[in-house]
C-alpha positions in Angstrom: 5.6 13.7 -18.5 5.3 13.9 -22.6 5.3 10.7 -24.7 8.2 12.8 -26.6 10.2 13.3 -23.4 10.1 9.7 -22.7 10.7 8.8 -25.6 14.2 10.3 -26.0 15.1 9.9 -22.6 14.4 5.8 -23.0 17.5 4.4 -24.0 19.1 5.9 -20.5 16.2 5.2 -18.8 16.5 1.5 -19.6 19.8 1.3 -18.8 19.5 3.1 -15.5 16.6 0.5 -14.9 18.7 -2.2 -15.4 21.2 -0.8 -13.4 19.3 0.2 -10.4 18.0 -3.4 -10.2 21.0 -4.8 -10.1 22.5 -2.9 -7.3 19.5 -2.6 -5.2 19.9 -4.9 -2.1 17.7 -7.5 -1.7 15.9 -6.9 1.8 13.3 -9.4 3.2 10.0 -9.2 3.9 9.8 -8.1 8.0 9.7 -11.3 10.5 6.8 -11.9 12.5 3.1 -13.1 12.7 0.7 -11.8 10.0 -2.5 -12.0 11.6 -3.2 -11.1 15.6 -5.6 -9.2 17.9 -5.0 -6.2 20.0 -7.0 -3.9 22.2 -10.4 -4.1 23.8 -13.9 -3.6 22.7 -16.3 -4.1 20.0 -14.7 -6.6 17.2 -13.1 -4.8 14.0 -11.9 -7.1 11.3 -8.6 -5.6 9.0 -7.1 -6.9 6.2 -4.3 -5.1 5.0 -2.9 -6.7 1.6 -0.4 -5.4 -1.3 3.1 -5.0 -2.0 6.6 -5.1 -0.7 5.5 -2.1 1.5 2.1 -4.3 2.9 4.5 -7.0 3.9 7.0 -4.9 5.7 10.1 -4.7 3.1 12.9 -2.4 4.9 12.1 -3.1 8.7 13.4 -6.6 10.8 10.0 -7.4 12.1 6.1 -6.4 11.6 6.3 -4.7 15.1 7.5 -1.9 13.2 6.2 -2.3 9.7 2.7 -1.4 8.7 0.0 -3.9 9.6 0.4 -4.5 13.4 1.4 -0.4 13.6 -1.8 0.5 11.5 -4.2 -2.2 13.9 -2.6 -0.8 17.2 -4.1 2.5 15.9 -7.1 1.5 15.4 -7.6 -0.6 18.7 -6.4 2.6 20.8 -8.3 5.2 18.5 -11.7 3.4 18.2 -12.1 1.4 21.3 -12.4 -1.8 19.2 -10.5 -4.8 19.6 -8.7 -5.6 16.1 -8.4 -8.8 14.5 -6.2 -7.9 12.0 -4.4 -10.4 8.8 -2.0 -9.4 6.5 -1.8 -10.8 3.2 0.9 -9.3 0.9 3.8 -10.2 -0.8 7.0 -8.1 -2.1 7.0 -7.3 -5.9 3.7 -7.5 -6.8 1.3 -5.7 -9.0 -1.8 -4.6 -8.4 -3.3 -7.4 -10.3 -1.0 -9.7 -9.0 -3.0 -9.0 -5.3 -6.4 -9.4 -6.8 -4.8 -12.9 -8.0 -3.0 -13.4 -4.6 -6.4 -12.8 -2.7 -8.6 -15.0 -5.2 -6.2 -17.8 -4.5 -5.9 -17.5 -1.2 -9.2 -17.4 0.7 -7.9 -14.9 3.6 -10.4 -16.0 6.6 -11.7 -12.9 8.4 -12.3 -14.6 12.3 -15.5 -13.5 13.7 -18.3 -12.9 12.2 -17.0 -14.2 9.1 -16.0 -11.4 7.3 -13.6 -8.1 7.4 -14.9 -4.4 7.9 -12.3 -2.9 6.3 -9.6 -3.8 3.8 -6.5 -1.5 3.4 -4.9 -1.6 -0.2 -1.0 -1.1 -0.5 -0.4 -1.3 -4.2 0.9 1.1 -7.1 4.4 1.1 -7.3 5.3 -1.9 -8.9 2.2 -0.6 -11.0 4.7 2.0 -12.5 8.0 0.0 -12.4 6.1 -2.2 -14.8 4.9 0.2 -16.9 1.0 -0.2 -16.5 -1.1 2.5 -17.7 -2.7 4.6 -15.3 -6.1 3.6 -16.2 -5.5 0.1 -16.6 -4.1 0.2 -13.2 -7.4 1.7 -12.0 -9.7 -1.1 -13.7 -7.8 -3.6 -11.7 -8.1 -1.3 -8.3 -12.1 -1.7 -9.0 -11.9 -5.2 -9.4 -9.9 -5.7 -6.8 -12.3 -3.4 -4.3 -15.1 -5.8 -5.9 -13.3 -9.1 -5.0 -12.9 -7.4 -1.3 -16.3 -6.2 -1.1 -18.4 -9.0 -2.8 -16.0 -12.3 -1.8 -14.6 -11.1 1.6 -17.6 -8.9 2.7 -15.1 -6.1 3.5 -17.6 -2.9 4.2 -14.9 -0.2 3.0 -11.8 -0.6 1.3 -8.6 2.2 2.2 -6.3 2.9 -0.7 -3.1 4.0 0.1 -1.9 6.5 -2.3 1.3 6.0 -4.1 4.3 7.4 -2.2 6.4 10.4 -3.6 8.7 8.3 -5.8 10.4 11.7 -6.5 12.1 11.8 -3.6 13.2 8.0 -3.7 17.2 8.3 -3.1 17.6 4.9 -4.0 16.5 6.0 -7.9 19.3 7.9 -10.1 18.4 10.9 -12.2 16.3 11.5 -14.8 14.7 7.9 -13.9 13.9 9.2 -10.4 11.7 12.3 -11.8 10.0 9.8 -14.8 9.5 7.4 -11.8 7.9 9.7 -10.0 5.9 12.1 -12.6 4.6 8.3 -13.1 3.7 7.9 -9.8 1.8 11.0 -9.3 -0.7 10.1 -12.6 -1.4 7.0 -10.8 -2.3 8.4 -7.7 -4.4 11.4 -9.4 -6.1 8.6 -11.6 -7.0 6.7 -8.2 -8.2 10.0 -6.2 -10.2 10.5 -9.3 -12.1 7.0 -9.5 -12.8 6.6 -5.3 -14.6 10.0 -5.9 -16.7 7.8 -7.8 -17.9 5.5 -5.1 -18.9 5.6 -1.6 -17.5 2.3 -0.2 -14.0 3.3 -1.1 -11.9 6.1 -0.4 -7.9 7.1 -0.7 -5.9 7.9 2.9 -3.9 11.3 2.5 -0.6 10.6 3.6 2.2 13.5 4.0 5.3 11.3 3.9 8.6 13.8 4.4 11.1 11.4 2.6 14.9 11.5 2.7 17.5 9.0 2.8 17.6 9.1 6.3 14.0 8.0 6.6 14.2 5.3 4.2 15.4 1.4 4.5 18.9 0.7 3.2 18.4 0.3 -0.5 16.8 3.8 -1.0 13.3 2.4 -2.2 11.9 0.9 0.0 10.1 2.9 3.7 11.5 2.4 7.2 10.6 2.6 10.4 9.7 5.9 10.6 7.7 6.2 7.6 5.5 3.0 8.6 5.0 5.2 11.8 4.0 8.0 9.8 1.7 5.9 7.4 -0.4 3.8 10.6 -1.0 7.2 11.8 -2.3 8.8 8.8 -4.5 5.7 7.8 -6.0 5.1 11.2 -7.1 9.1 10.8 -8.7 8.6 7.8 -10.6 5.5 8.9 -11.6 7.3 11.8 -12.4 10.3 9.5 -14.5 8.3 7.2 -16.4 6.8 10.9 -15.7 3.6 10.2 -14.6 2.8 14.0 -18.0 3.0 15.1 -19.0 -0.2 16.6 -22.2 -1.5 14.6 
């Protein structure tokens, strides 16, 4: 979207902001442990960090959120047996993971390290106005801090989801939300083209208030079903579930 349009659309756009925020329902973080092991075989180690959507916002428990759905995947896909930890908290930036992760010192279980990292950032990226390609500096430092201080030998981005199609966001700042969105996530396809030991999961996510948690914004069941799926494909894609 044009500088121009935004700028004559801001005053409403603010106000709609404002509004939204105060009407959205609070919803917790999904119940549950954040670190486990499934399956049998060959060890894989999974960290799965990021946002509101990481940790599980809009379901009751991480049965049916993203991290325990996404290492059941990849347990029955590969053959491995998955120790997996989640480390993500609702509302943050990217930036605000990188800081999350440098101050918490996630342990990987054996062998001392993870193989693969999934990344669930971006939106709050846009909420809070970030430029695209600041928001992309910080996803390289933040695949550096995975790579170089947890030893994690590929990192998985999730791309932004189609924040266009979020009912819980009024008209016009649904389609600004979302015209945001998509210059994040064509900014991030562009840079992990740039390097070999990252890469961005293509997820097709059909969203409508039906599939969505209560407040509109945030996924539900479903969509965590349909986002395991597609990021255990693209690991699997990418042949990182081959034992070592």
């Amino acid at each position: 979207m044009s500088l121009a349009a935004k700028l004559m659309l801001s005053p409403l756009l603010v106000a709609q902001a404002l509004r939204t925020r105060s009407k959205l329902p609070v919803l917790p973080e999904a119940a549950g442990p954040r670190d486990g092991v499934v399956g049998r075989g060959p060890a894989l180690r999974l960290l799965i960090t990021g946002d509101s959507s990481a940790a599980g916002v809009g379901v009751v428990h991480q049965r049916d959120a993203l991290a325990l759905r996404l290492a059941q995947e990849l347990a029955t896909r590969g053959g491995r047996q998955v120790h997996w930890r989640l480390l993500a908290q609702s509302g943050l930036t990217t930036a605000q993971t990188l800081a999350l992760l440098e101050r918490e010192h996630p342990a990987a279980g054996p062998g001392g390290h993870f193989d693969i990292a999934v990344v669930v950032t971006g939106v709050n990226d846009v909420v809070d106005q970030i430029p695209s390609h600041r928001a992309v500096a910080v996803r390289e430092a933040l695949a550096n801090r995975l790579r170089n201080g947890l030893g994690a030998a590929h990192v998985v981005f999730a791309p932004l989801p189609p924040v266009h199609l979020f009912p819980g966001l009024p008209q016009p700042l649904r389609w600004v939300a979302g015209a945001d969105a998509k210059r994040h996530d064509r900014a991030l396809g562009e840079w992990v083209r740039t390097r070999s030991d990252v890469s961005r999961a293509e997820i097709e996510l059909p969203l409508n208030a039906g599939l969505m948690a209560d407040d509109g914004f945030h996924p539900g069941p479903t969509v965590y079903r349909i986002t395991a799926h597609a990021i255990a494909l693209h690991v699997h894609q990418q042949g990182l579930l081959a034992a070592g």
